[in-house]
C-alpha positions as CSV (number, residue, x, y, z in Angstrom):
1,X,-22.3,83.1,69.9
2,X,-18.5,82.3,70.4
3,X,-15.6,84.0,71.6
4,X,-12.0,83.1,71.3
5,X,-10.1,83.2,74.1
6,X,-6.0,82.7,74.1
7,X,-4.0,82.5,77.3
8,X,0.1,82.1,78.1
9,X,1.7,81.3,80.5
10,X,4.7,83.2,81.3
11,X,8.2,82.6,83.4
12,X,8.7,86.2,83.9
13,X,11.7,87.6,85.6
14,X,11.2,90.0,89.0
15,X,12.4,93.6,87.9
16,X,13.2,92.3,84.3
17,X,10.7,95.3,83.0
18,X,12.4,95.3,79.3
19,X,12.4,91.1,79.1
20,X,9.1,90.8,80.9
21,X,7.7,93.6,78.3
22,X,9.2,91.4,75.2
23,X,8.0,88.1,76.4
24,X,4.3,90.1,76.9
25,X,4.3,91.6,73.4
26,X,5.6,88.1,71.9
27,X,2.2,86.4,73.3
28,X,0.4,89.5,72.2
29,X,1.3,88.9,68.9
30,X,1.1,85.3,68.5
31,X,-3.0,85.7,70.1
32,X,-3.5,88.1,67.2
33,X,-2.1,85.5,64.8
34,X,-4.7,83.2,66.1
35,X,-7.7,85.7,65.9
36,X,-8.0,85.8,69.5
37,X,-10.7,88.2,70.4
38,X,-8.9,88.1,74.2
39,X,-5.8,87.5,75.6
40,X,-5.2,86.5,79.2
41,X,-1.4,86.7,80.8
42,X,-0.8,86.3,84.2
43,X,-0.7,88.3,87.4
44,X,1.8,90.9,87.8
45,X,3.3,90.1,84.1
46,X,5.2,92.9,84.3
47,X,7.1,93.6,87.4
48,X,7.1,89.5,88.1
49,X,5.8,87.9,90.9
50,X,6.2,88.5,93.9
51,X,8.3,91.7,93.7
52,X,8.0,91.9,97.7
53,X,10.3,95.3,99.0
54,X,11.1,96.3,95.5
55,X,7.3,97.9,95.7
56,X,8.7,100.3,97.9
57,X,10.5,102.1,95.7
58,X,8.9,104.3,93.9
59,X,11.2,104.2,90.8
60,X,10.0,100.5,90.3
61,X,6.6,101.6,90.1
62,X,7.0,104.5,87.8
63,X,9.2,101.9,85.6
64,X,5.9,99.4,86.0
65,X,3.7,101.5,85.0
66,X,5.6,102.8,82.2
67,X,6.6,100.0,80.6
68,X,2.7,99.5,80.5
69,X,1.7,101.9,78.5
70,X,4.4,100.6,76.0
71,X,3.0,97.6,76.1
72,X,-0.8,99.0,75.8
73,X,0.8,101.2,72.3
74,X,1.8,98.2,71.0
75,X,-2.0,96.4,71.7
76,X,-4.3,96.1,68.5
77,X,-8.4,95.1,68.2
78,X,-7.8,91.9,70.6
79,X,-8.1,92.6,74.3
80,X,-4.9,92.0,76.8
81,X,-5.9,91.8,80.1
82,X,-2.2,91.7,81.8
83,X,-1.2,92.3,85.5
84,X,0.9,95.3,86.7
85,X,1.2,97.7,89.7
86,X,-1.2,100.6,89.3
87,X,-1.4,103.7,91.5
88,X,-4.3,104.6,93.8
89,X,-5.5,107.3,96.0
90,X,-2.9,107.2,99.2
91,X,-4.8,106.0,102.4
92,X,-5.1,107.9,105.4
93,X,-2.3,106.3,107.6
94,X,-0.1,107.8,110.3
95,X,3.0,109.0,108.5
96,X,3.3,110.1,105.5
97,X,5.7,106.9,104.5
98,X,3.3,104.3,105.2
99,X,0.7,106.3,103.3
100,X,3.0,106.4,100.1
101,X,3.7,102.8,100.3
102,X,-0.2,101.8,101.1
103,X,-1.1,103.9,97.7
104,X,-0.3,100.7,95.4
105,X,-2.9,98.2,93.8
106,X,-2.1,94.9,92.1
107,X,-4.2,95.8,89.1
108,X,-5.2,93.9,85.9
109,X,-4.9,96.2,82.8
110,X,-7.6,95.9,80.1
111,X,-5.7,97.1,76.5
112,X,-6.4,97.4,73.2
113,X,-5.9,99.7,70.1
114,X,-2.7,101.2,71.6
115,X,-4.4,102.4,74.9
116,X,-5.4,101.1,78.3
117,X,-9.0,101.1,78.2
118,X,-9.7,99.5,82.1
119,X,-8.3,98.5,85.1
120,X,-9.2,96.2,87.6
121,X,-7.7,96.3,91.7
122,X,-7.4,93.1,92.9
123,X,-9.6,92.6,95.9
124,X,-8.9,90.3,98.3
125,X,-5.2,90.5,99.4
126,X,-3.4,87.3,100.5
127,X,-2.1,87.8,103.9
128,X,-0.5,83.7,105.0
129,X,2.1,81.4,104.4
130,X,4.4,82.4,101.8
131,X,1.9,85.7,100.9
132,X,1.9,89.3,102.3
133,X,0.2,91.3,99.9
134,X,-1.2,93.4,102.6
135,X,2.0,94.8,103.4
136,X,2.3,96.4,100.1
137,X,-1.2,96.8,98.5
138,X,-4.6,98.9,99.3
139,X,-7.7,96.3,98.2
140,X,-9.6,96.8,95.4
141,X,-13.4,98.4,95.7
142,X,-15.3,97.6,92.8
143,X,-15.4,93.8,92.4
144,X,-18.5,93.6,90.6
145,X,-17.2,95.5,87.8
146,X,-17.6,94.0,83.7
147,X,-16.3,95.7,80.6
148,X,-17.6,94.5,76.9
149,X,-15.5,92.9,74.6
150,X,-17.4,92.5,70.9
151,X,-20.9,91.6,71.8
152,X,-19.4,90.0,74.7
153,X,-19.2,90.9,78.7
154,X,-16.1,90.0,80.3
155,X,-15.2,89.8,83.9
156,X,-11.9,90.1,85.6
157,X,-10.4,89.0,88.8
158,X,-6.6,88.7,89.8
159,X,-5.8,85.3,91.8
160,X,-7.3,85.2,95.3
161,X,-10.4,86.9,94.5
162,X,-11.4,83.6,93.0
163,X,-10.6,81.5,95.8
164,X,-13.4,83.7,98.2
165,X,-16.6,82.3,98.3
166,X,-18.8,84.4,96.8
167,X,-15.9,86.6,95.6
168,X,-15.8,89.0,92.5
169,X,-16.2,86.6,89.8
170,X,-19.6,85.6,91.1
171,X,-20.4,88.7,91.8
172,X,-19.4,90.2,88.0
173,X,-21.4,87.0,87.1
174,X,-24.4,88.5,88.4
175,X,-23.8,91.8,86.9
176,X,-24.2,89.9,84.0
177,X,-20.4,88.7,82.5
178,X,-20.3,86.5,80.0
179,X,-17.2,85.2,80.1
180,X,-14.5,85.1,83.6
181,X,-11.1,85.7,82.9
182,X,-8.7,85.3,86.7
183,X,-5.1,86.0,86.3
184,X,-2.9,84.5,88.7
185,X,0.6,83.7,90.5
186,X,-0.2,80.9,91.9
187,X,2.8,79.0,93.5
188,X,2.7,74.8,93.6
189,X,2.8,72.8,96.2
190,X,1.8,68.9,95.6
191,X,-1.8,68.2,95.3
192,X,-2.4,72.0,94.3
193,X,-3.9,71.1,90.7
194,X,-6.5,69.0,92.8
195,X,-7.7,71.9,95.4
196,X,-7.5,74.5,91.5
197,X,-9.9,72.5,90.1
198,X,-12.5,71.4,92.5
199,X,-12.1,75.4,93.2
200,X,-12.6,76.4,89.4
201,X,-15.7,73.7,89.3
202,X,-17.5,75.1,92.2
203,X,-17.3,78.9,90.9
204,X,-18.1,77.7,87.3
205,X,-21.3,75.8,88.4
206,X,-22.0,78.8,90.7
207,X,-21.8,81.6,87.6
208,X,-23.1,79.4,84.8
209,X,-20.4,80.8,82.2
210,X,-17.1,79.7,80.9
211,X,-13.4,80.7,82.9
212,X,-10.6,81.3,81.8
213,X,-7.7,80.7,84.6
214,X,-4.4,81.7,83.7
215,X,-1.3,81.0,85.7
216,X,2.3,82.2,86.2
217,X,5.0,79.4,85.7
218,X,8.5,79.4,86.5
219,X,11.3,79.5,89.9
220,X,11.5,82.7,91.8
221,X,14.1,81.7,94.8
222,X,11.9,78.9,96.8
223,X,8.5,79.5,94.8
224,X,7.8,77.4,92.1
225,X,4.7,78.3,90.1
226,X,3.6,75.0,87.9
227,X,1.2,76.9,85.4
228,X,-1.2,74.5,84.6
229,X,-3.4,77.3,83.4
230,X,-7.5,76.3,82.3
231,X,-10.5,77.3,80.5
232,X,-13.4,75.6,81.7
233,X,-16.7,75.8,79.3
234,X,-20.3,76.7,81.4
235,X,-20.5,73.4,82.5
236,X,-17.2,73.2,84.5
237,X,-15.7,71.0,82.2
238,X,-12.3,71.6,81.2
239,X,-12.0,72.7,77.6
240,X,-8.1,73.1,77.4
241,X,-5.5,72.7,80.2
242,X,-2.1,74.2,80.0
243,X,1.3,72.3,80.4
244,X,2.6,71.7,84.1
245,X,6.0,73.2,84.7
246,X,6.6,74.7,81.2
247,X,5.5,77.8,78.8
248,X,2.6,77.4,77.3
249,X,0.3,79.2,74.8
250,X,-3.5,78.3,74.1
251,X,-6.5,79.3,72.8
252,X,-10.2,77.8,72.6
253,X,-13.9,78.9,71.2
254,X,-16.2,79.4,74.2
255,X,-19.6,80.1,73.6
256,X,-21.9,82.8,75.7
257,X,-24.6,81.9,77.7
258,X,-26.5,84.8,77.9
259,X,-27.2,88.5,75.9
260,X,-24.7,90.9,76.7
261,X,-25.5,93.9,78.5
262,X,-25.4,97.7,76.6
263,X,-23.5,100.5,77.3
264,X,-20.5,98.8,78.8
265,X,-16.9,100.3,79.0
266,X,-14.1,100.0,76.9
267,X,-16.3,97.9,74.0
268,X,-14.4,97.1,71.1
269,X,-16.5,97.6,67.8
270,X,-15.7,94.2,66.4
271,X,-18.7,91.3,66.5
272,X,-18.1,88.0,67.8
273,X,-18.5,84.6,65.6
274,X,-21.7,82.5,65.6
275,X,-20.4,80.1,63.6
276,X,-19.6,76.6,65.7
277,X,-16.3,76.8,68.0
278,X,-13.2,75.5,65.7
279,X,-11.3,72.4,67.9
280,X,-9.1,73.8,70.3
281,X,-5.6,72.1,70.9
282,X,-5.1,69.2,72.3
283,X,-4.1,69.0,76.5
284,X,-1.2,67.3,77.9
285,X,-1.8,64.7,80.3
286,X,-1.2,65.6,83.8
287,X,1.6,64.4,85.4
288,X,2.0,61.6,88.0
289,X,2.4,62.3,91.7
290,X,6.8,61.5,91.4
291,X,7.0,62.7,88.3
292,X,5.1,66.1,89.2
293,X,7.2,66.8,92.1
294,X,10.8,66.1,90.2
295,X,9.6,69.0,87.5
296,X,9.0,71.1,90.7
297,X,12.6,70.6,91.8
298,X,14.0,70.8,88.5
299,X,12.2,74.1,87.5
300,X,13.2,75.4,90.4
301,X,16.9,75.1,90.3
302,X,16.8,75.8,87.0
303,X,15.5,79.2,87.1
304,X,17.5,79.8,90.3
305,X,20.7,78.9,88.6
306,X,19.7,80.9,85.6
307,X,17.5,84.2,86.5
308,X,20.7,84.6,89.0
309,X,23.2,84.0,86.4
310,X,25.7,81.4,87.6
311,X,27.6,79.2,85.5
312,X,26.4,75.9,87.1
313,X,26.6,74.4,90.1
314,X,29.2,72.3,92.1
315,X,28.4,69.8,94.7
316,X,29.5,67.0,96.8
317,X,29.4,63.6,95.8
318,X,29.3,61.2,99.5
319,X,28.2,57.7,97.9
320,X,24.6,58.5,99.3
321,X,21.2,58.5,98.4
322,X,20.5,62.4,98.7
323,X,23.6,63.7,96.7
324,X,23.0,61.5,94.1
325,X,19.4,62.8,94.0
326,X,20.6,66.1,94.0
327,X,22.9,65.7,91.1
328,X,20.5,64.0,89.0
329,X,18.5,67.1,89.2
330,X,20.5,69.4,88.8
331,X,22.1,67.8,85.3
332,X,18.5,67.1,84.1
333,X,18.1,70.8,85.0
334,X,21.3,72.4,83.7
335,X,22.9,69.4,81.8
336,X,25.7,67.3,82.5
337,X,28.5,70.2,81.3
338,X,27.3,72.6,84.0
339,X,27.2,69.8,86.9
340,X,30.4,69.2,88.8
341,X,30.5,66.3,91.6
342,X,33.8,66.3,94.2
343,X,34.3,63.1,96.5
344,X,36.0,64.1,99.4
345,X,36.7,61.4,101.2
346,X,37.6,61.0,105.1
347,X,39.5,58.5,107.0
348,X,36.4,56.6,107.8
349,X,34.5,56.9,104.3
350,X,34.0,53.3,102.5
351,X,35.5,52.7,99.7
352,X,31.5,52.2,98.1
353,X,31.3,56.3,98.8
354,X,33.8,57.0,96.1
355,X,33.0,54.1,93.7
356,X,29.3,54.8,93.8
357,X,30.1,58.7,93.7
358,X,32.1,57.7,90.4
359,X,29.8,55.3,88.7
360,X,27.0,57.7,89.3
361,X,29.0,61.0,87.4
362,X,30.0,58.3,84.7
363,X,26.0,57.6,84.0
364,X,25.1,61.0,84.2
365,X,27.9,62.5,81.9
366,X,29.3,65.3,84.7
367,X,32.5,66.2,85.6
368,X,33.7,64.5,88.8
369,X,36.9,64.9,91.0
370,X,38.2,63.3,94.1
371,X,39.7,65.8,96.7
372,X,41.0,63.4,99.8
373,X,40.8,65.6,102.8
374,X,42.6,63.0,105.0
375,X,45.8,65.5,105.1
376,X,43.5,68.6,105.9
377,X,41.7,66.2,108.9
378,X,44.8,65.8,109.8
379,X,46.1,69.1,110.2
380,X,43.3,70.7,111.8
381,X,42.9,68.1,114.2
382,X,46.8,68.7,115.5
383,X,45.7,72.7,115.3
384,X,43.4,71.8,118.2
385,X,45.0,68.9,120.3
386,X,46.1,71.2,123.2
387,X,43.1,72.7,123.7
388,X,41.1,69.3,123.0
389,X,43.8,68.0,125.4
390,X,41.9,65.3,128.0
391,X,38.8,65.1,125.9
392,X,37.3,62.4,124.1
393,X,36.7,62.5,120.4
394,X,32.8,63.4,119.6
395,X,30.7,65.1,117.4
396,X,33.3,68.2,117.6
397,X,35.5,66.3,115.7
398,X,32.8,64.6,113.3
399,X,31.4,68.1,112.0
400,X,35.4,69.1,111.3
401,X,35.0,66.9,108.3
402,X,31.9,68.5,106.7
403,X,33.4,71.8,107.6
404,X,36.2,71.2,105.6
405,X,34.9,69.8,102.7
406,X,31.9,72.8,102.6
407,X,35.3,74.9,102.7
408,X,36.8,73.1,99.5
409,X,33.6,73.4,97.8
410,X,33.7,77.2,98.6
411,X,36.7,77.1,97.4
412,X,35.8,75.6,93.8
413,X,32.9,78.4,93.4
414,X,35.1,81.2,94.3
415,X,37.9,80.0,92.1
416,X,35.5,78.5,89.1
417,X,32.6,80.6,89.4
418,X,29.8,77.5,89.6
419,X,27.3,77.8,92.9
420,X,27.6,75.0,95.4
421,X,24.4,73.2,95.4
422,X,23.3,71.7,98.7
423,X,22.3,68.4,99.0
424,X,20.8,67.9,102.3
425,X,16.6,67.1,103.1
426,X,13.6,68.2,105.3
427,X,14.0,65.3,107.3
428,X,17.6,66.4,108.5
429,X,16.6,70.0,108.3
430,X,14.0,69.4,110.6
431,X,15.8,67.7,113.2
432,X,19.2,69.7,112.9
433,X,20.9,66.5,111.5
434,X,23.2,68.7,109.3
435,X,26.3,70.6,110.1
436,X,26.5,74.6,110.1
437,X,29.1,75.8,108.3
438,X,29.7,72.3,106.3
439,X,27.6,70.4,104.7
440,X,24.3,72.9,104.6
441,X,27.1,75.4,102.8
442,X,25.6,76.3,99.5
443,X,23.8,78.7,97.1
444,X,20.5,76.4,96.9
445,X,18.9,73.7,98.9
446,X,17.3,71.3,95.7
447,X,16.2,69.1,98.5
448,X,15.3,71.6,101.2
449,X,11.4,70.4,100.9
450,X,11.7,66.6,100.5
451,X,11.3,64.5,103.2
452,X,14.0,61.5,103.2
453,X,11.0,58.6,102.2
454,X,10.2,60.9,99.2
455,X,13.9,61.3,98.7
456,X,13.6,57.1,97.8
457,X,10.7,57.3,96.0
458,X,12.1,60.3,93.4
459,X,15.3,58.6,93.0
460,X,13.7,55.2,92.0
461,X,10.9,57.2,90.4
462,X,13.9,58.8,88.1
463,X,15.1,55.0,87.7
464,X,12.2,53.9,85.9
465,X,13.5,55.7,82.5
466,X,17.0,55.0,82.8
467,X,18.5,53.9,85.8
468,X,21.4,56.7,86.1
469,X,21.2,56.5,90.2
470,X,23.5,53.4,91.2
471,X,21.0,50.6,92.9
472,X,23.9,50.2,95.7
473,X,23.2,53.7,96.0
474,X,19.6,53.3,96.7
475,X,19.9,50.2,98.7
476,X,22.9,51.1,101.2
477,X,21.5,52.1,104.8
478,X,22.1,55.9,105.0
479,X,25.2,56.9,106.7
480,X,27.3,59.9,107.5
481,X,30.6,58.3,107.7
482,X,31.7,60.5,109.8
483,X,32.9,58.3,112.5
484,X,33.5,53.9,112.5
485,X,30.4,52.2,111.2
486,X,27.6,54.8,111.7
487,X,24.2,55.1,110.6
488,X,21.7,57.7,110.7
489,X,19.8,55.4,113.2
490,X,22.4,55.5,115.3
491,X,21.0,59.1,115.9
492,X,17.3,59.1,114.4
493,X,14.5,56.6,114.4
494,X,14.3,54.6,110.9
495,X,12.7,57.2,108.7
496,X,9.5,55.8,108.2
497,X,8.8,56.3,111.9
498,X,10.5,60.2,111.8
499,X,9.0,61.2,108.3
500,X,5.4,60.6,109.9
501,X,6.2,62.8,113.2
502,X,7.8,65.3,111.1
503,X,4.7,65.4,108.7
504,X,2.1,65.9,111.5
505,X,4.3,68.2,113.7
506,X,6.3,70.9,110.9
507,X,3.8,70.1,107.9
508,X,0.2,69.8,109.9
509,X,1.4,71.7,113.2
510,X,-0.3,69.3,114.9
511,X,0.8,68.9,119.3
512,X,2.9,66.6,120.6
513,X,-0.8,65.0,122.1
514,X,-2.3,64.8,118.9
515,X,0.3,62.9,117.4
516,X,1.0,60.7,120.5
517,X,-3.0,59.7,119.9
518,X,-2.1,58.9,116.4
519,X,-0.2,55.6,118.0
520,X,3.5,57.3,118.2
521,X,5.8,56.8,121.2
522,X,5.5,59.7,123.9
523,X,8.8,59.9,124.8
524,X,10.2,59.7,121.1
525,X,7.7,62.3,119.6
526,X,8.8,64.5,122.7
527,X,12.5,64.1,121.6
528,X,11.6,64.4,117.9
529,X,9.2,67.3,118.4
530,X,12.1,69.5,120.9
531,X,14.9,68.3,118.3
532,X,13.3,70.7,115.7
533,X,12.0,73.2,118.0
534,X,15.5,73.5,119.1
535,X,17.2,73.9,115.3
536,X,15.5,76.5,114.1
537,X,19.1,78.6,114.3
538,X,20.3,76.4,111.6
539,X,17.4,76.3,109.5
540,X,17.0,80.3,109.8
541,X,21.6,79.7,108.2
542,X,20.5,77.4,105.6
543,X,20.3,78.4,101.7
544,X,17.1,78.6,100.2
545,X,15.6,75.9,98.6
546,X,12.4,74.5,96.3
547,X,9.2,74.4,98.0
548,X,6.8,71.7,97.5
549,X,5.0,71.4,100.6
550,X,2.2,73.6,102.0
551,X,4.9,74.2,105.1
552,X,8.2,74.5,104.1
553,X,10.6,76.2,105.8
554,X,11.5,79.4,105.5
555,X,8.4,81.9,104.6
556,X,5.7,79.2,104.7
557,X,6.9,78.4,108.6
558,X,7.5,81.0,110.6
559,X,8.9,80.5,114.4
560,X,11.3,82.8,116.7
561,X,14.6,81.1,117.3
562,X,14.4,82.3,120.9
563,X,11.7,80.5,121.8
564,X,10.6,78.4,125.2
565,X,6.9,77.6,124.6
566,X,6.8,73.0,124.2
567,X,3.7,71.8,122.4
568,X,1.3,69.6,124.7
């Protein structure tokens, strides 16, 4: 015996109730088309995900839930199983606000033929890195729980309860579900299909029947969520797998391993095929590690620009290899008519800065103007010669540059409406190699989680299809100019040396003795190691940006700025 199963996955909009509700009924009715007996959306569908302090207002739950049960009037024969914010029993805390806040479950709502016929609490509540669902939810108390569908038992889980050992989909396994379903919000980070998968196997082989895992895709601020949704048969092997990075609908014939169970909830009446499973559609290939990542990027500013409502973005053009980068992106994100690039050249910027700058907007079709700030170096300089009287010039006057051309592009997005897109990377973030108040000014950090190596490797990654990044671009050593002949070594080690400390002591946290053991220098990795222990003031300023790491900065890494304690 067969049952059809159809999954989507949706780029849902936080607080979007009415969009979120159309985009949910749209699937609904496009499952039906294909004589789905179930349909799987993902987790929270229809607040968004994550909603964070919105769930503390109690008019966003009351506008959850009803825009539920329009969703559940508008449900037919076929099953949705679609995540929302239920109500639960408030929990004894002590005051009466906490208790009102702890009386919320992210649920899983079982519809069909107009009502909501069951409802699942998620379990096990992610409490690390970028999750805090403990701040807002009560855990879920029935995880061995199955309802029937047809002649068919179905369990259902929401995200993390899957990735618990022996969590509630074994559990509704052995209660005697036919068929998993796990709705999730999973958020990417490189390598995260990999750990998915070898995950999905190991509960698969451990239950014996099919799973169906669908996942959340889209930008909300510095989460990208990659989709990539599966059903995998009894077997573990994977029947259909869902587009990275993009909408995606599917569907596939599973068959039942076992006889279902009587006298379940919620049933519906109709009988299941026993004829053989039809071919379901064909997967797209996964993406390549570079190739992977540059979706991330690109989804994410994307939907930052968009979900947020600007009209583009603005951004400075220096001649180097992470603006260029960065404007790539974002005109392979937004396209070329919303991307404007501004050279602002200095007294000591090479001519390459604004010929490179130019040839690079010429190749990608955007808008580019030069603004010389020579006059306005000028000007604030001889603001500030009496009381810079006797001193000699250092990185006081350096950062004045940046300042002022942050200002100019300030200016631009207050005057033309577009956001200033910030081009800096982890590798400077981490080490404070950036100036507050200049060049980490901006709406949106595209770069924010790249270290400078990757940085190379997208750009000539991005190459390989048409080679819109200048090569001089690529092969110049990486400069400031914001002095006679600098270099970023003149500050930093080369960046194959710093990206590796970086890795092992942000990414890894790994001590200073750890990575000194790893063959590193003692007395650079202490420099390295207090140079980003110190900047955390300017990271805690800096916009937010696309995470792709499993510690970026920002939610994922978490450190007081006041703060004496050096790693060993």
């Amino acid at each position: 015996m067969f049952i059809r199963v159809a999954g989507a996955q949706l780029n849902q909009v936080i607080g979007d109730l009415a969009g979120n509700r159309d985009r949910i009924l749209d699937a609904m009715a496009w499952a039906q088309d294909q004589d789905a007996d179930v349909l799987a959306l993902p987790e929270l569908a229809v607040t968004g995900y994550p909603p964070e302090d919105l769930l503390l207002r109690e008019s966003f739950i009351a506008a959850n839930l009803a825009t539920l049960q329009e969703i559940a009037a508008a449900s037919g024969p076929m099953l949705t199983v679609v995540g929302f914010v239920d109500r639960t029993d408030p929990v004894a805390t002590s005051t009466l606000e906490d208790s009102a806040v702890r009386s919320i479950a992210n649920a899983a709502a079982l519809l069909y033929d107009g009502e909501v016929r069951g409802v699942y609490h998620k379990v096990h509540l992610p409490n690390f890195g970028v999750f805090d669902e403990q701040r807002y939810f009560v855990p879920g108390v029935d995880p061995n729980t199955v309802w029937g569908v047809g002649d068919a038992t179905l369990g259902v889980s929401v995200c993390e309860d899957i990735w618990v050992q022996d969590g509630p989909p074994l559990l509704q396994a052995k209660t005697g579900a036919q068929v998993l379903i796990n709705i999730n919000a999973s958020p990417y980070h490189f390598d995260k299909h990999r750990e998915r998968l070898d995950l999905l196997s190991r509960h698969v082989a451990a239950a014996g029947v099919p799973l169906i895992y669908v996942n959340q895709v889209g930008g909300q601020d510095e989460l990208v969520f990659d989709g990539g949704s599966m059903i995998l048969d009894s077997s573990g092997a994977i029947v259909y797998q869902a587009r990275q990075f993009e909408e995606d609908r599917f569907w596939a014939d599973v068959e039942l391993g076992f006889e279902t169970l009587e006298g379940l909830p919620g049933a519906p009446e109709h009988r299941l095929r026993t004829s053989p499973p039809a071919p379901p559609p064909t997967s797209d290939p996964r993406l390549v590690e570079d190739a992977e990542i540059y979706a991330a990027l690109t989804l994410g500013l994307r939907d930052y620009v968009q979900k947020n409502e600007f009209p583009g973005v603005v951004l400075g053009l220096s001649g180097g290899i992470d603006s260029a980068l960065s404007a790539a992106i974002a005109v392979d994100a937004l396209g070329a008519d919303r991307v404007w690039g501004v050279a602002m050249p200095s007294p000591y910027s090479s001519e390459g800065s604004i010929t490179d700058s130019a040839e690079l907007a010429r190749r990608l079709g955007c808008r580019f103007d030069v603004l010389p700030i020579d006059g306005v170096f000028d000007s604030y300089r001889e603001t500030l010669a009496d009381v810079f009287a006797g001193t000699a010039s250092d990185v006081a006057e350096e950062n004045l540059q940046s300042r002022i051309r942050g200002a100019l592009l300030m200016a631009l997005s207050n005057k033309f409406g577009p956001m200033v897109l910030t081009t800096g990377n982890k590798s400077e973030m981490a080490v404070g190699y950036a100036t507050l108040y200049g060049d980490m000014v901006g709406g949106y950090s595209v770069l924010k989680d790249v270290l400078k190596l990757r940085v190379y490797r997208l750009a000539r990654w991005r190459n390989e299809t048409e080679e819109v990044i200048p090569q001089a671009i690529i092969d110049k050593p990486p400069s400031a100019e914001l002095k006679p002949d600098q270099l970023d070594t003149d500050s930093l080690p080369p960046y194959e040396v710093l990206d590796e400390i970086l890795e092992r002591y942000v990414e890894r946290d790994l001590s200073i003795g750890r990575i000194v053991a790893d063959g590193f220098d003692e007395a650079l990795v202490e420099r390295i190691t207090r140079l980003v222990d110190r900047n955390e003031y300017k990271r805690r300023q800096s916009p937010p940006g696309v995470k792709i790491t499993t510690k970026a900065f920002g939610k994922d890494r978490r450190l007081p700025i006041t703060n004496w304690y050096r790693s060993g």
